[in-house]
C-alpha positions, 0 to 999 in steps of 0.5 A: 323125577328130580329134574321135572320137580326143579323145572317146575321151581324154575317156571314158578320163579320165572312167573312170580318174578313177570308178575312182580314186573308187570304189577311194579309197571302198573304201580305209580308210586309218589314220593312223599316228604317228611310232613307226608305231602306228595313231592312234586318232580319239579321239587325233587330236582331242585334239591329241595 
């Protein structure tokens, strides 16, 4: 009994952690300045 309950833990885990990636690939996040304008990726590796 103890064993089925910790594969079942282990499958949860698994799942939510496939879930988180799949949704972070879905994700665009923009990076942002002190003022809250959206940095663009020319910006960012200028050393701006």
């Amino acid at each position: 009994m103890m064993r089925i309950l910790l594969c079942l833990i282990f499958v949860v885990f698994i799942a939510i952690l496939v879930m988180v990636g799949i949704i972070s690939k879905r994700a665009n996040p923009v990076m942002l300045d002190e003022q809250g304008r959206p940095l663009s990726l020319a910006d960012h590796h200028s050393g701006r």
